[in-house]
N, C-alpha and C positions, 0 to 999 in steps of 0.2 A: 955535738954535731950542729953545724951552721945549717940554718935553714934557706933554702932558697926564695928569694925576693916573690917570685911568682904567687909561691905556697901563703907566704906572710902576706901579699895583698888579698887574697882569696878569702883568708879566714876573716882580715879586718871588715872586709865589704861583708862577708856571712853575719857577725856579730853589729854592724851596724843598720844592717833590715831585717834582724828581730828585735832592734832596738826600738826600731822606728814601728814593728807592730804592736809592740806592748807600751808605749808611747799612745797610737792610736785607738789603741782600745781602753784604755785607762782614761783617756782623752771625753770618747764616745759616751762615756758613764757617767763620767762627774758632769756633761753641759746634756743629756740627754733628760727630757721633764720627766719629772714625779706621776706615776699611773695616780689618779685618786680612785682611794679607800671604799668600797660599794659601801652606798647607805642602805640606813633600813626603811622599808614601806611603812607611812604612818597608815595604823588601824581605818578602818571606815567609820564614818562618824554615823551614829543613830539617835533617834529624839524617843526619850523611854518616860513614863509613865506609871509612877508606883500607885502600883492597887494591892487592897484590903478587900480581905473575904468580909460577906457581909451576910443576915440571913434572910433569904429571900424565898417567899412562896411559891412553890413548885408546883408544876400545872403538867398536864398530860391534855396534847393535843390529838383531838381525832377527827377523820372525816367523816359522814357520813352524809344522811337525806331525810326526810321527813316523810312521812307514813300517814295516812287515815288510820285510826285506831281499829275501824273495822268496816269492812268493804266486801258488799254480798252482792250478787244478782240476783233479785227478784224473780222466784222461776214461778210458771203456771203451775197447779196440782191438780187441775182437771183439762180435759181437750174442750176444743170453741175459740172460736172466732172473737177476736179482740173488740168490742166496740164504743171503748171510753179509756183515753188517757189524756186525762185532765189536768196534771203534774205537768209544766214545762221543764226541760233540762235546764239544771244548774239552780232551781230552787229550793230554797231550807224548808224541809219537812218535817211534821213529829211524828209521834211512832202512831200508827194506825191509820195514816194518812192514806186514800185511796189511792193507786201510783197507776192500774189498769185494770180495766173490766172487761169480762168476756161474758159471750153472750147468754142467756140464761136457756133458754129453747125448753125441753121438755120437763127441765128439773123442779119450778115451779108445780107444773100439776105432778110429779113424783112425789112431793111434799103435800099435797093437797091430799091423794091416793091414801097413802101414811094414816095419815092423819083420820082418815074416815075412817080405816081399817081399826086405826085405835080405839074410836069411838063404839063399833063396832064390839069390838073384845072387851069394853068396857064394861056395855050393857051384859055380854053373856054371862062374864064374870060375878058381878050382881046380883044376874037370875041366879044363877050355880049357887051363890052362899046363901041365897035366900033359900034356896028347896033344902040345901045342907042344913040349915036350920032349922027348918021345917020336920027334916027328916025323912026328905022324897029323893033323898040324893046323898050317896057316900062323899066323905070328905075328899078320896083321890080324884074325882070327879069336878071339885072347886080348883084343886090346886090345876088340874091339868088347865083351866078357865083361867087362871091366874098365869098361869106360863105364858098360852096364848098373848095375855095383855102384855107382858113383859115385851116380848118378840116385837109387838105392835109398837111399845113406845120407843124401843132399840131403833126398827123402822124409822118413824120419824126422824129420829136423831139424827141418822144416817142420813137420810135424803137431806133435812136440813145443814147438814155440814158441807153436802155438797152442792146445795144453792151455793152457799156462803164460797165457799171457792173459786167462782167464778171472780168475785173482789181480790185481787192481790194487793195487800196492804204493805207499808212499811212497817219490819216488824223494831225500829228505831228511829230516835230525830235523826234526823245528820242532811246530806246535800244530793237530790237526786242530781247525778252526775250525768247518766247516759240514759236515754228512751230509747232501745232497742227494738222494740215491735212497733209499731205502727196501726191504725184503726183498720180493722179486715184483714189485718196477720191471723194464722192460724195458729193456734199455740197448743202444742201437747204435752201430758205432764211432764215436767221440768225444765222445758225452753224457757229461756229467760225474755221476762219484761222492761226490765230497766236497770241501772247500776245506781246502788245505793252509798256512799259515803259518809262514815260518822269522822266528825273533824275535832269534836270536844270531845275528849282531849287528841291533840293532834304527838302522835308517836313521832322520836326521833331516832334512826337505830346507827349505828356505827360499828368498827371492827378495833378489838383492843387485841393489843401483840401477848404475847404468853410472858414476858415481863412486864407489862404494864395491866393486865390482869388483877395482881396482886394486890394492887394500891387502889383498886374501887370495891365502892360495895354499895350495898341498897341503901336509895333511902338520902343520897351522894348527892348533893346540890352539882347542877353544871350550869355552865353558863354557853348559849346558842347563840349562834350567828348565821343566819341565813344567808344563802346568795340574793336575794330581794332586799336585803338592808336592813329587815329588824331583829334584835336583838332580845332575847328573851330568856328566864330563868325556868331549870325544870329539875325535876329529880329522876334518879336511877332507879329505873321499878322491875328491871328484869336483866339478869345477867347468864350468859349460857352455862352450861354444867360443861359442857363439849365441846373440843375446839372444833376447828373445822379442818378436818383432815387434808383438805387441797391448800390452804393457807396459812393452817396452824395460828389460828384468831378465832377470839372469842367474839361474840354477837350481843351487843348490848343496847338495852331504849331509854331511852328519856321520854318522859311524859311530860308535858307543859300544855298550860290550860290555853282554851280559844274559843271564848264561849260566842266569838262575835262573827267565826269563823272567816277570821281576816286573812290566817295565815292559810297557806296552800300545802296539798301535799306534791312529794314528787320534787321536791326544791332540795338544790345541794347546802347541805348542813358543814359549821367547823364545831366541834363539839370539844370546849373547856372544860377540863376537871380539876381542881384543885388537892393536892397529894401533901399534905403537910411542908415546911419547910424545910430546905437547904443551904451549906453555905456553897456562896456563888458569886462570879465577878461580873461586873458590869463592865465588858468593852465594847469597842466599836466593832459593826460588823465589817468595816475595812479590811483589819488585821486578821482577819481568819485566811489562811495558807497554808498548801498540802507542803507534807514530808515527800521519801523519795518513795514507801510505801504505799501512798495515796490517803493517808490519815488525815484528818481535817483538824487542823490546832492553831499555835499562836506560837511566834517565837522570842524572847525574854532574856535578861541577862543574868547571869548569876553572879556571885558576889566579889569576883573577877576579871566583871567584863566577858567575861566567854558566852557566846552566844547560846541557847540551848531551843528544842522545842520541844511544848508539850501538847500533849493530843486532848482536847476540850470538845465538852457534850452540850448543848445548846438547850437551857430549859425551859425556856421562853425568851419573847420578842418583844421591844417596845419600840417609842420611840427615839428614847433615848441612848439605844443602844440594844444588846444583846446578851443575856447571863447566861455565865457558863461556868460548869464546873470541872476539874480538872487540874488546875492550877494550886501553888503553894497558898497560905492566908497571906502572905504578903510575896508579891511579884511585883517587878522591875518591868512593866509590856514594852515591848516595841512597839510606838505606835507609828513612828514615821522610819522608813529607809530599809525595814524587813526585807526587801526585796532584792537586798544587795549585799547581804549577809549569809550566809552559811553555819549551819549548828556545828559548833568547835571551833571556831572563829577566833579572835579579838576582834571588839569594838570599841568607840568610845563616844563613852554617851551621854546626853547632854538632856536634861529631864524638861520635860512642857512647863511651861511658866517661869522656869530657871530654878524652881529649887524642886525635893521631892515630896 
């Protein structure tokens, strides 16, 4: 069958524009540019620092205050008017030192009274054993003469103790601190005269945690730091049996001598104790940064390059730095760039000084 001309142009022009599209697209491909390749992120670069455990002496820090050893107020023990205190505040006393006197009024001739009465019972006394002797007198008759005097000298004794009372003495050395009454105060027994202060030896107390408890004992050298600036050595002379139930902390003193009574009491104390040795690193206290936990650590490479962190105890401070334990005996620190890093990471790292 002949085809007709129309049919034969139709199909030739059909075949030659999907000629002409698979031409253009083949076209489009070969002069169309190359997509490039995604690269990869190079690591973050860190400056690390290999440390060695090392063994270092272990200290337990504590706060506390300094204390009078022993702190009394001076009370009256009989009633009367004050009329001598001759002690000015803040002077070093010894023990018997008069601190106030009150006034003596009738207790002098109380003792004078006594005393006559004694004399008195003496004599009858005398008679008694003499007629006993004699034989003009039973013996229950002396003794009862004898008891009399007894009573008689009890008397005295009595009135004279309570002269003597009127004197309130220091019954230790140490620093009259406070004069409380004043000349023409009235004082009745046990109102206080004055505030007494012994400073030799001068008490140091502080609070130990229920794990650091453990690690003291009596007898413990420490080393004190005042907040006034001196520096002094003392021992642990009293440790509590008890914690203390609102803080769960034990209560402990140091005693340290002050025979010149330089040091004060009432002064904030940091109280050094040494606990044997540890191994521990020395880093800088730069590097110390929280996890996402809120731990307080360092973060270090491992033997990968993979960032890691580990949680570190701090067990003393100098100035050289800060030791802490926690860490492997040999660690990789991050000392520079931690901050830009993430634990699980890649880094790469590049050691201080240039080698490790």
């Amino acid at each position: 069958m002949k085809l007709k001309p129309s049919y034969l142009i139709a199909f030739v022009f059909s075949v030659l524009i999907l000629l002409w599209f698979i031409y253009g697209t083949v076209r489009n491909e070969t002069t169309a540019p190359a997509t490039p390749a995604p690269t990869q992120q190079a690591a973050p670069s860190v400056v690390i620092k290999r440390l060695h455990a090392e063994q270092h002496e272990n200290f337990i820090n504590l706060h506390g205050r300094s204390e009078a050893a022993r702190e009394v107020f001076i009370k009256a023990e009989t009633a009367g008017l004050v009329v001598r205190t001759p002690i000015k505040a803040g002077s070093i006393v010894k023990r018997g030192t008069l601190i106030c006197q009150q006034d003596i009024d009738a207790r002098q001739a109380m003792v004078d009274q006594a005393k006559a009465v004694l004399r008195a019972r003496e004599l009858e006394y005398s008679a008694a054993q003499k007629l006993v002797d004699k034989g003009y007198r039973s013996s229950t008759q002396a003794l009862t003469a004898l008891a009399a005097l007894d009573g008689a000298k009890a008397s005295v004794k009595q009135t004279q103790i309570e002269l003597g009372n009127v004197n309130m003495r220091a019954p230790f050395g140490g620093v009259f601190e406070q004069q409380v009454a004043e000349v023409g105060d009235y004082l009745a027994p046990g109102q206080p005269c004055g505030l007494l202060l012994e400073l030799d030896p001068l008490s140091i107390t502080g609070e130990a945690t229920e794990k650091q408890i453990a690690r003291l004992k009596l007898g413990q050298i420490a080393h004190i730091t005042l907040a006034t600036g001196e520096a002094v050595t003392g021992t642990i002379t009293y440790i509590q049996s008890k914690a203390n139930p609102a803080t769960r902390t034990f209560k402990i003193k140091v005693t340290i001598a002050n025979k010149d009574n330089a040091l004060k009491a009432g002064v904030t104390a940091n109280i050094k104790l040494s606990s044997g040795t540890t191994l521990a690193h020395l880093i800088p206290a730069s590097v110390l940064t929280l996890d996402e936990a809120g731990n307080v650590g360092v973060r270090y490479l491992d033997g990968l390059n993979i960032v890691r962190f580990a949680q570190v105890e701090t067990i003393d401070e100098t100035a050289a730095g800060i030791w802490v334990t926690g860490l492997a005996a040999r660690t990789d620190l991050i000392i520079r760039g931690q901050d830009y890093v993430a634990a699980g990471t890649e880094a790469t790292p590049s050691y201080e000084g240039g080698s490790p």
